[in-house]
N, C-alpha and C positions, 0 to 999 in steps of 0.2 A: 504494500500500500504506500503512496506517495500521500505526502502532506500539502497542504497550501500555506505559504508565509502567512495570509489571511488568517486571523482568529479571534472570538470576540467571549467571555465569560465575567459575570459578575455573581457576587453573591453575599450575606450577609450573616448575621450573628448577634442574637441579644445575649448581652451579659446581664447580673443583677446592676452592676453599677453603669453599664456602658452600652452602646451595641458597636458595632463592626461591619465596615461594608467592604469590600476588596472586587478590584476590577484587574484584569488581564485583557489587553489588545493588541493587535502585532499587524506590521503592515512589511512590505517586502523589503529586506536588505541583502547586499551583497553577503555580507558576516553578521555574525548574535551581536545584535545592539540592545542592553535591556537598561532602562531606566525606571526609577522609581518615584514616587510622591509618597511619602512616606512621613504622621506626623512625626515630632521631636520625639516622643517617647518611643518610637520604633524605629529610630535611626539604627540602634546597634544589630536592628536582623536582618540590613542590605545583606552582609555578606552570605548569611546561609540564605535567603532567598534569590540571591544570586545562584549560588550553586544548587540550591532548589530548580528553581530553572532552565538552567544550564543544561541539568541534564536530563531536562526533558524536550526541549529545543535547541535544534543546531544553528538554522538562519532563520533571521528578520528583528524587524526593529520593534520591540517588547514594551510595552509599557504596564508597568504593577504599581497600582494606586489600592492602598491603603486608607481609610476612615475613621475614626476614632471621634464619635458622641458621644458625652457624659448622661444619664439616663437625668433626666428635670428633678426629680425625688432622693438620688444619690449624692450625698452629701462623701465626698473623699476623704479618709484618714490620711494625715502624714504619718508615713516612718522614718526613722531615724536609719541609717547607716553605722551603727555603733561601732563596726572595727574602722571604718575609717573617720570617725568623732574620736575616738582616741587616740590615731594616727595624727590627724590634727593636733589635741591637746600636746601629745608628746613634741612636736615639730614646735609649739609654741613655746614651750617650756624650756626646752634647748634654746631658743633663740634669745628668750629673755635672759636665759642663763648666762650666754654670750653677751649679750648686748643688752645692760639693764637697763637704760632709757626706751629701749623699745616696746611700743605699745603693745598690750593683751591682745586678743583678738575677741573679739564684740562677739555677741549672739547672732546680729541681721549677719555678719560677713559669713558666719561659720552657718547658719541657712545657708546661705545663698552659693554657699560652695560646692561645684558640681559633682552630684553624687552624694551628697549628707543626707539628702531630704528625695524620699519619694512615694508615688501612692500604695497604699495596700496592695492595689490593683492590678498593679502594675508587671505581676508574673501573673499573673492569669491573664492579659489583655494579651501580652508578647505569646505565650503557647498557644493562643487563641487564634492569633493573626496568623500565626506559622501554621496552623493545623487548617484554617483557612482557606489560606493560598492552597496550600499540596493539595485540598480537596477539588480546589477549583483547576485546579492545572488538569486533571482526570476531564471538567469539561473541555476546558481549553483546548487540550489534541485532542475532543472526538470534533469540534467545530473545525478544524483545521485539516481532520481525515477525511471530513464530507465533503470538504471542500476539494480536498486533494484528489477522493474519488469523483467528483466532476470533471475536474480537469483529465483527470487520467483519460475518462471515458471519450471524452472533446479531442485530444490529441491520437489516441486509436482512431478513431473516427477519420482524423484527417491521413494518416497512415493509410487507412484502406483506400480510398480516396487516390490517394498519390497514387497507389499499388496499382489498383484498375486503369488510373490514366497510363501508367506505364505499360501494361497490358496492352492496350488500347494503342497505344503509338508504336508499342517495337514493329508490330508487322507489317506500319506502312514506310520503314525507312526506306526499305530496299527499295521498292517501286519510286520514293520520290530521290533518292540517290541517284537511281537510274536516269529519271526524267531530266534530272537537274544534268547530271555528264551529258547528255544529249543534245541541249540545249545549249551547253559550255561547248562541246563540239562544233555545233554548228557555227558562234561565235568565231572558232580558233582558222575555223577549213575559211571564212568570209575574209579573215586578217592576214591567215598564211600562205591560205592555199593549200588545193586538194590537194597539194603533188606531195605535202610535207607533214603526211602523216603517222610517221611516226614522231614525229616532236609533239604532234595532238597529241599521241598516246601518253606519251612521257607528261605532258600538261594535265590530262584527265588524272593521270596518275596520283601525281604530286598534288593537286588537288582535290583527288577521292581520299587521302591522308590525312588532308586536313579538316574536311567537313565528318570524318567519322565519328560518330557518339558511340560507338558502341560500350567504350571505355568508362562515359559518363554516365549511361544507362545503367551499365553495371554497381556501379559507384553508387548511383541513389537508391538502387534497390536492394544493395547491400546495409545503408545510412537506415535505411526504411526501417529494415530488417532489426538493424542495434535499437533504433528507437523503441520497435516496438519491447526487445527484448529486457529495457534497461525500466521503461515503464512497466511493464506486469512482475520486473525483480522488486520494484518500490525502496522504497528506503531513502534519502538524502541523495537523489538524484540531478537536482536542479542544475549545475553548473554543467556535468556533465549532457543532460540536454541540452542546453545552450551549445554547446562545443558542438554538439550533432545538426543545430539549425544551421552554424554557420556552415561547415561542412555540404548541407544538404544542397544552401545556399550559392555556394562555391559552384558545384556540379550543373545548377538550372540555369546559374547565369552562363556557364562555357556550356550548354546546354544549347540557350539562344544566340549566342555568338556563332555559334555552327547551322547554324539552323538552314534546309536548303527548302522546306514547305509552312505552307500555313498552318500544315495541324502538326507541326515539330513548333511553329516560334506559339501554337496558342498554349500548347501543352507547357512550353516552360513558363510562357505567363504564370497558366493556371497552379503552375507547383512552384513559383514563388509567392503569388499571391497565396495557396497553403501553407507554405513555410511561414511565410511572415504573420500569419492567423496563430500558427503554433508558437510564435518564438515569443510575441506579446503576452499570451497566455503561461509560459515557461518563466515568466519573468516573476509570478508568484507562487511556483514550486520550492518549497524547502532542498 
């Protein structure tokens, strides 16, 4: 199964003190870009939500938005931080010790110092948000497999597509290869003259060389062929489909640069205008 960079999940959580809302969105990047909004009291669980994340998404650009309401009726306890209120006292006490002119340190300072002072809440709110997200991430890649299974199905689609057009053209090269040397003939015997036909021949020659697809023919139905094989493997495929459009691409353009009939230059039209349907579409595969 392939994924889609596209992915959209939100979900919530009442506490007795608080509730909780958490969104996850992702939109297409080269590489994993994940960003957060995240209140102050839940700065310290970027990093494991990072790696939360991480490793359940390879590419696109993430966004994890966390929430934190106070319930209207929940009045907050502070707590104290006691090993580091002591840590404090001791640092103050040494310092006075050194330097007796130096002021104590006040009540508001020793608040106000980060880390002394925090809510009850405040471990239940953080396992809460953590348990959260990991729940939400479970929607997050199936919104992002459903999306991936569309796409899969859209780009198959265009695969056969391609497949039957090439079906459909090999068997009229010969007849307009023919037409076309015939026609070059006729040109060469007007220019050179009948009498110097073996130089026509040598010209058809050099020229039946040059206009042969059969090499590029081969070549897209082989590209076809990986594409299809690399979409029904699934897994973190996106870059390398991309490397399979350009490729495909390569081949329909020397494709129509050879081209010696109208249903050889409509056919490369038509399988770059497919290609370019898939390569847009490829641009929000994981």
């Amino acid at each position: 199964m392939i994924h889609s960079m596209t992915g959209y999940a939100s979900s919530a959580r009442d506490l007795p003190q608080c509730s909780l809302a958490a969104e996850l969105k992702s939109v297409n990047s080269r590489y994993l870009d994940v960003q957060f909004r995240l209140p102050d009291e839940l700065r310290a669980l970027e990093p494991a939500l990072r790696e939360m994340i991480a490793g359940r998404v390879s590419r696109g650009k993430v966004e994890c938005r966390v929430a934190v309401t106070a319930a209207a009726a929940a009045a907050p306890r502070l707590a104290l931080n006691e090993t580091l209120l002591s840590a404090l006292a001791e640092a103050s006490r040494r310092v006075r010790a050194a330097i007796p002119d130096a002021a104590a340190l006040r009540v508001g300072e020793v608040l106000h110092w980060p880390g002394v002072v925090g809510d009850d809440r405040s471990a239940l709110v953080r396992d809460t948000a953590l348990a959260l997200v990991e729940q939400l991430l479970d929607e997050f890649a199936a919104t992002r497999a459903r999306e991936g299974g569309k796409l899969a199905g859209m780009l198959l689609d265009r695969v056969e597509r391609m497949e039957r057009l090439l079906a459909e053209v090999q068997p009229l090269l010969p007849a307009a290869v023919a037409a076309y040397e015939e026609r070059l003939a006729g040109r060469l015997r007007e220019a050179l003259g009948a009498s110097d036909e073996e130089r026509i021949r040598q010209e058809i020659a050099l020229f039946g060389v040059k206009i042969d697809v059969a090499e590029e023919l081969t070549r897209l139905a082989a590209h076809l062929h990986e594409v299809r094989r690399v979409v029904n493997a699934g897994g973190v495929v996106g870059k390398r489909l991309d490397f399979l459009m350009q490729e495909l691409n390569r081949e329909a353009n020397t494709l129509a640069s050879k081209s010696v009939s109208k249903e050889v230059s409509d056919a490369s039209l038509e399988f770059k205008l497919l290609i370019e349907q898939m390569r847009e579409q490829i641009q929000n595969i994981e």
